[in-house]
C-alpha positions in Angstrom: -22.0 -22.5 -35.1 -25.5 -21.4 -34.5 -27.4 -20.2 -31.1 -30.8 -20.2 -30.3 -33.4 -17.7 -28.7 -36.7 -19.0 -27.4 -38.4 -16.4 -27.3 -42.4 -16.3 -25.6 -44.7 -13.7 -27.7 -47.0 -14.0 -30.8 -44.3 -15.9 -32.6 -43.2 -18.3 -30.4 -40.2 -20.5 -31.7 -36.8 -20.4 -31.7 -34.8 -17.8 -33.1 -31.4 -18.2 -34.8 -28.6 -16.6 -34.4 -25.6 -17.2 -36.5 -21.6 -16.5 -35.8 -20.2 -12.8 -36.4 -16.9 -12.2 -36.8 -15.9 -9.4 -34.3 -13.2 -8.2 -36.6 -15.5 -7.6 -39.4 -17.9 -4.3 -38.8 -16.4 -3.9 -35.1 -12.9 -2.6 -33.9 -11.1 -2.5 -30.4 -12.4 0.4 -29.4 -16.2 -0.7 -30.1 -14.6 -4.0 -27.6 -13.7 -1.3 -25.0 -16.6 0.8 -24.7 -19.2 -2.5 -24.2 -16.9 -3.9 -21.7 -16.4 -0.6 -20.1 -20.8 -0.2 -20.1 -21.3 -3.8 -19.2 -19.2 -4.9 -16.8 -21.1 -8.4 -16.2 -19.7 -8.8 -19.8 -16.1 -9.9 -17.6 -16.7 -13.0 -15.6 -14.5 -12.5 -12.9 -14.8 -15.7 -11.3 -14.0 -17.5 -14.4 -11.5 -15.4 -14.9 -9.6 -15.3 -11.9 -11.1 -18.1 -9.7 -12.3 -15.5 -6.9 -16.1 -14.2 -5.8 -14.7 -10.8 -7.0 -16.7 -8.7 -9.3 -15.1 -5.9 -11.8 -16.1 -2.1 -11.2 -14.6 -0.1 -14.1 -12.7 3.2 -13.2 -11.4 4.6 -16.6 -11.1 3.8 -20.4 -7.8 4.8 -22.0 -5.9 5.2 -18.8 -2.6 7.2 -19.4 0.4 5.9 -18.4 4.0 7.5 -18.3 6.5 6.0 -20.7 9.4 8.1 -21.7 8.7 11.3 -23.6 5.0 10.2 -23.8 1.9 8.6 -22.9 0.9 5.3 -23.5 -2.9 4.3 -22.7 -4.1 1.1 -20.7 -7.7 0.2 -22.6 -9.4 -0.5 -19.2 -8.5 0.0 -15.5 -11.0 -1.3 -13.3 -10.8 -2.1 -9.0 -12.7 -5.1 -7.3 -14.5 -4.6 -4.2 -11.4 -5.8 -2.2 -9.0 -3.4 -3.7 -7.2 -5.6 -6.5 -6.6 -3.7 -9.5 -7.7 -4.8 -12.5 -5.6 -4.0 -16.1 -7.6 -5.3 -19.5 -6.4 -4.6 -23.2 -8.5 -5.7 -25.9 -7.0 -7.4 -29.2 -8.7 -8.5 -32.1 -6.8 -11.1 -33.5 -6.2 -9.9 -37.1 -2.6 -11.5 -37.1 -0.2 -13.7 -35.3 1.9 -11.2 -34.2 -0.7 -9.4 -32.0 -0.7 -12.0 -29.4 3.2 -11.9 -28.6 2.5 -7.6 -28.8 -0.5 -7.6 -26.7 1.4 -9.7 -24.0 3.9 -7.7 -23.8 1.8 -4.5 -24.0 0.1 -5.3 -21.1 3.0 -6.1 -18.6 4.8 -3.1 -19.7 1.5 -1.2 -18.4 1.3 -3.1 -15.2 4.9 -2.3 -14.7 4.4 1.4 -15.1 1.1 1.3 -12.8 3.5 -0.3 -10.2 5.5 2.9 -9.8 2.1 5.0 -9.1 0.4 5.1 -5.5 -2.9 5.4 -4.4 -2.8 9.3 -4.5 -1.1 9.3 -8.3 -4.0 7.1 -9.1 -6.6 9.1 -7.7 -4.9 12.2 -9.7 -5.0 10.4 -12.7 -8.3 9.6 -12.4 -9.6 13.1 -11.7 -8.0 14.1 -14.5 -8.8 11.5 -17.3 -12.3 11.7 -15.9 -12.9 15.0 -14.3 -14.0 13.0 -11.3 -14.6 15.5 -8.3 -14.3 15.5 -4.7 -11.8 13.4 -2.2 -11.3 10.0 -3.1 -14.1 9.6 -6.1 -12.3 6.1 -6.5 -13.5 4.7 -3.1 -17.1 6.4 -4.0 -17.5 4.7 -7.4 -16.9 1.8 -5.3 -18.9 1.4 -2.1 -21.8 3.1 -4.7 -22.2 -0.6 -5.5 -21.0 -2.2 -2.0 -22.0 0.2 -0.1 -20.5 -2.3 2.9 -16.7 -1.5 1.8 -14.6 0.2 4.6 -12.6 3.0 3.0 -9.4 2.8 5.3 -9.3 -1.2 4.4 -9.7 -0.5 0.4 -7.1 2.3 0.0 -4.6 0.2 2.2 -5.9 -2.7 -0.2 -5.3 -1.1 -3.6 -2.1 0.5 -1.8 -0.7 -2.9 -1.6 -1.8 -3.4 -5.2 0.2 -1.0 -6.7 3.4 -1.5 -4.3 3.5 -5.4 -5.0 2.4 -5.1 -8.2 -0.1 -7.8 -7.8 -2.9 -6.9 -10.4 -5.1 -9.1 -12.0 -4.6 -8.9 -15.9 -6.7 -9.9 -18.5 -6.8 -9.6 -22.7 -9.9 -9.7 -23.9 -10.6 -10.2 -28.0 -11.7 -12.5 -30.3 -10.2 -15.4 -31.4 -8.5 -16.3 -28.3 -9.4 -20.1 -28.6 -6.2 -20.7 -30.9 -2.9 -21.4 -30.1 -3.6 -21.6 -26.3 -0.5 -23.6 -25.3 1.6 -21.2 -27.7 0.1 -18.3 -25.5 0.8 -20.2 -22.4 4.6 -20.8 -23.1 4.8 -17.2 -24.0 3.7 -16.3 -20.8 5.7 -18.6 -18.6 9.0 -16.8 -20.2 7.9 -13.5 -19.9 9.2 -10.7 -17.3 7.5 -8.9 -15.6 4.9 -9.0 -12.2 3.3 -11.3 -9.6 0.0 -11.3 -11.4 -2.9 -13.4 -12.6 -3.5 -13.2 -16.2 -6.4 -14.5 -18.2 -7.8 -14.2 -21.8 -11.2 -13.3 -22.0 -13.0 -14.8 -25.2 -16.0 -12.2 -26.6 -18.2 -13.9 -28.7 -21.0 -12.5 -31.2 -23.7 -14.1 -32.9 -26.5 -12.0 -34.9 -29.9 -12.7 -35.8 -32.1 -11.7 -38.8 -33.6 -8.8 -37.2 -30.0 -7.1 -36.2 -29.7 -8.1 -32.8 -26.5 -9.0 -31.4 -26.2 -11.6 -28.4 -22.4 -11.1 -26.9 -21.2 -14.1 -25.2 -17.8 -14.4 -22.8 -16.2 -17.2 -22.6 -13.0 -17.8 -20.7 -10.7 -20.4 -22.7 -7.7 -20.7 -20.2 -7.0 -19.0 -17.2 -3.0 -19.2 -16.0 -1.9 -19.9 -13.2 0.0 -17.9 -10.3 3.7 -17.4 -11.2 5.8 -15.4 -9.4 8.4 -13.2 -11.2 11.2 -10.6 -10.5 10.5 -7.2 -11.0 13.5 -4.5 -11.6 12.4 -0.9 -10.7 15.0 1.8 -10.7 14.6 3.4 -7.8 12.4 3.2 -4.5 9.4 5.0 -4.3 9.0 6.9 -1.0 6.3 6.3 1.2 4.8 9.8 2.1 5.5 9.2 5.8 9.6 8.9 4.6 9.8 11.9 2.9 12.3 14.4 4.8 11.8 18.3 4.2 15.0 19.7 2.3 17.3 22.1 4.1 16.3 25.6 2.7 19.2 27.1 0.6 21.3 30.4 2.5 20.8 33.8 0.9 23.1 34.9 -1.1 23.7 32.1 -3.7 23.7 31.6 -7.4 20.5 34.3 -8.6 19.5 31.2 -11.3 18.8 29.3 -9.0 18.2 31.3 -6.0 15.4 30.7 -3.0 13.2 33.5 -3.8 12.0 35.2 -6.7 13.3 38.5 -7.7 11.6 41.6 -8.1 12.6 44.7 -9.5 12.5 46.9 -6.3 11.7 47.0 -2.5 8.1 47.3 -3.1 6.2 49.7 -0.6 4.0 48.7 2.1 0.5 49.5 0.1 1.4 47.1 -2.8 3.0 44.6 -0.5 -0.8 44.8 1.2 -2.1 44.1 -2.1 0.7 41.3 -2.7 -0.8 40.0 0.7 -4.4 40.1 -0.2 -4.1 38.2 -3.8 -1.6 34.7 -2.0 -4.4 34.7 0.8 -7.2 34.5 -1.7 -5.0 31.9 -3.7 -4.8 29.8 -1.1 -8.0 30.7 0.3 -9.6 29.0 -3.1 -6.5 26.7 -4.6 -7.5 23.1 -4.7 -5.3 20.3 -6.2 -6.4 17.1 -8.0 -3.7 15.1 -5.8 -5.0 14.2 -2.4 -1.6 14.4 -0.8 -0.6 18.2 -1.8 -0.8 20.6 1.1 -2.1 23.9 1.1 0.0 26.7 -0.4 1.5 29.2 2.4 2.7 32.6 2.3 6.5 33.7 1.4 8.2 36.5 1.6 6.1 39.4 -0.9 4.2 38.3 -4.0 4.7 34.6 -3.5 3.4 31.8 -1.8 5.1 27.9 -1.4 4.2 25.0 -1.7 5.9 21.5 -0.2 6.5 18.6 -2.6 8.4 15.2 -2.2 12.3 14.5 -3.7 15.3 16.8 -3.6 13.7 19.9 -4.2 13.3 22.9 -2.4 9.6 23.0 -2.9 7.5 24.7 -5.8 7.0 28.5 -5.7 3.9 30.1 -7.4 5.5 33.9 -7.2 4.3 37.3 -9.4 6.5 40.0 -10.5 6.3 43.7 -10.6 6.2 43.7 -14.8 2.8 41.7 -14.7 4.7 38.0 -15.0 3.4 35.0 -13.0 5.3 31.7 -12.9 6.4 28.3 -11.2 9.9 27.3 -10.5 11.2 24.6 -8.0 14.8 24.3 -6.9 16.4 21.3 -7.3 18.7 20.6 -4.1 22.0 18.9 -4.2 23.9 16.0 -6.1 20.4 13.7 -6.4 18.9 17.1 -7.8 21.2 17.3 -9.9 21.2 13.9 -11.7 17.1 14.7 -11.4 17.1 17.6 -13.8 19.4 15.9 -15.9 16.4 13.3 -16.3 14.0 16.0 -16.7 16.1 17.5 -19.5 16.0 14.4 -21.5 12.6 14.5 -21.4 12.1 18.0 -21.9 9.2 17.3 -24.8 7.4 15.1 -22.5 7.3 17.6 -19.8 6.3 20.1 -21.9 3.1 18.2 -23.4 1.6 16.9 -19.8 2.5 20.9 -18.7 1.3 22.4 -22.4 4.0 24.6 -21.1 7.5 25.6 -22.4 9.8 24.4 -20.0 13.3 26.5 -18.9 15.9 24.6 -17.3 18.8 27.0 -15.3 22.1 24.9 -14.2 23.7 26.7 -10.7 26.8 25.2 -9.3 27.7 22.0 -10.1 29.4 21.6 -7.6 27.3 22.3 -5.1 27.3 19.8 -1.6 24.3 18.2 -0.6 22.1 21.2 1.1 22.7 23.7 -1.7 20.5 24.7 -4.4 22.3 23.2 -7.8 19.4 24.6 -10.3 15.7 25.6 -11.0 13.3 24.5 -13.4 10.4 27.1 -14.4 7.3 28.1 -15.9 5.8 31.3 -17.0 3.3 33.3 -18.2 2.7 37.5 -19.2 -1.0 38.8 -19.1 -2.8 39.9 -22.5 -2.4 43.8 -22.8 -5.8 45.0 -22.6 -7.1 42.7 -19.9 -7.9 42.6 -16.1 -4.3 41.6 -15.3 -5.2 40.4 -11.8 -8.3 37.9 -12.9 -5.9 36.9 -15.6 -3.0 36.0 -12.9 -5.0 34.0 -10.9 -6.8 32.3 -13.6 -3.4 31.0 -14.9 -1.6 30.5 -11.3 -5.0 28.0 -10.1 -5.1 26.2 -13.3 -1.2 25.4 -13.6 0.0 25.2 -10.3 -2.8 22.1 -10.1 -1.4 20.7 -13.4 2.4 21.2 -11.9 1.7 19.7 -9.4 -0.1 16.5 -11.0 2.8 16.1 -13.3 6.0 16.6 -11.1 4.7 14.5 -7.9 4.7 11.1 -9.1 8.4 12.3 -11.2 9.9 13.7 -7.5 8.4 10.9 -5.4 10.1 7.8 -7.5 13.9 9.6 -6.9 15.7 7.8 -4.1 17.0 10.7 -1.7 
């Protein structure tokens, strides 16, 4: 199949263009990145059968799964808040359509157990986005009519219901359409809209490339179960955990130790470095409070789930660390999960991880165990800078990794 360009110049005519394979010369990622560029490339209207258009937010979004990460090729939003999920395929093989299908549920699944304030981390994070709510910005840059308080309820709803609209884009999606359809009527998974986005290329003598989208099929509505373990707590549920009584299990005590009563000049200097901490502390996730003062040398900080908070504490040897206590029999059964994925946790924190079992048998308002981080100084260097270089940076990242983990456990 040939297209043709009229063009209006010194050589007037038509110019040919002949089919290109997308597979051959061009890979996924190539697919991505134009898509990503060009959004008007996705013809939402086609696609979905609604005036919305498609603002991309991130390529190579990361998703929990297990002990990893696993990477959605494009998030994007619509003006209205609807969250929008592409992978890109190039059909090389048979089997890539039944994989890709199934690859892309799976990722709307996970993004169903994030909520607008995971989301917004994320995004700070995979993009170095700043400020409060860059999500909403990127947006009403282009609509500048959008009312914030309507589009983060919106996409709120999005993730809670799970009602994204989904699309694979690739190559050769014109075959087997009716195979791809029965696939998808059988398959688990979300209330969602799915359709297959068709990229074409043709080239011309000179090297110039015309992409054209065409949308083959677009599925219909269809309404499926979806099995989450758990409930994930609204922030408004969340109930503040009973703070342990002195006197318990030192592994898993409520404070950190130190080696001696300190005196009142270094607990003045204890004071001075928390208050500047929190005075200049800032956290990717919009819903983390402030840190507040302790008892000497640390500061805590509140967080969802049966935990008793996280505490950013230094010691008199020059050590600096995080720990949270886990509370009771659902903390318990917590750090158990946390265990098992021990070398997951460890490459979101780029942190060894050490786990401290208490009593087992501890009732419902005792601490049961602690799960920590830490860090000693270089000899040879300015200590202090060094501390709060390390305590900014990680309590941010501990924070970013633990919240959506503590928020997803039924208490």
């Amino acid at each position: 199949m040939s297209v043709f360009l009229e063009e209006h110049g010194a050589n007037d005519g038509l110019v040919a263009f002949q089919r290109v394979s997308l597979s051959s010369g061009h890979n996924e990622s190539w697919l991505q990145e134009k898509l990503y560029q060009h959004a008007s490339l996705i013809p939402m209207v086609e696609m979905f059968g609604q005036g919305e258009a498609f603002l991309p937010l991130c390529r190579e979004f990361p998703l929990r799964h297990g002990a990893s990460n696993v990477f959605l090729d494009l998030l994007g939003v619509s003006p209205t808040g609807r969250l929008v999920l592409i992978e890109c395929k190039l059909w090389r093989n048979p089997g890539a359509r039944r994989e890709v299908i199934a690859q892309l549920f799976e990722y709307a699944s996970l993004m169903s157990g994030l909520t607008y304030s995971d989301l917004e981390a994320k995004l700070k994070q995979a993009r170095g986005l700043p400020g409060e709510n860059p999500m909403f910005k990127a947006v009403s840059a282009a609509h500048p009519d959008i009312d914030e308080a309507s589009f983060v309820d919106s996409v709120n709803a999005s993730l809670r219901s799970g009602d994204f609209l989904l699309a694979i884009a690739g190559d050769g999606i014109r075959s087997d359409l009716h195979a791809l359809r029965n696939l998808l009527a059988n398959q688990g998974g979300l209330l969602a809209r799915l359709a297959l986005l068709e990229i074409r290329l043709f080239g011309d003598a000179s090297g110039r490339t015309l992409l054209v989208p065409n949308v083959p099929v677009q599925t219909e509505l269809v309404k499926r179960e979806v099995f989450i373990s758990g409930r994930r707590e609204h922030p408004a549920e969340q109930v503040e955990r009973p703070v342990p009584e002195r006197g318990e299990d030192p592994i898993a005590s409520n404070e950190p130790r130190t080696a001696a009563p300190a005196s009142s000049e270094a607990r003045a200097k204890n004071r001075e470095f928390w208050e500047y901490f929190i005075s200049v502390a800032r956290f990717d996730h919009p819903d983390q409070t402030a840190p507040r003062l302790g008892g000497n040398n640390y500061v805590r900080l509140s967080l969802p789930g049966p935990v008793n908070g996280l505490v950013a504490y230094r010691v008199a040897d020059g050590r600096v660390g995080l720990f949270v206590n886990f509370i009771g029999p659902e903390g318990r059964e917590l750090m158990h999960e946390l265990l098992e994925d021990q070398d997951g946790l460890e490459g979101e924190l780029a942190l060894p991880v050490r786990f401290n079992f208490g009593d087992t048998a501890a009732g419902s308002d005792k601490v049961v165990g602690s799960m920590a981080v830490e860090y000693t100084p270089k000899e040879g260097v300015d200590k202090e800078k060094e501390q709060m270089v390390w305590l900014l940076w990680n309590t941010n990242v501990f924070v970013n990794v633990m919240r959506p983990r503590l928020a997803a456990v039924t208490v």
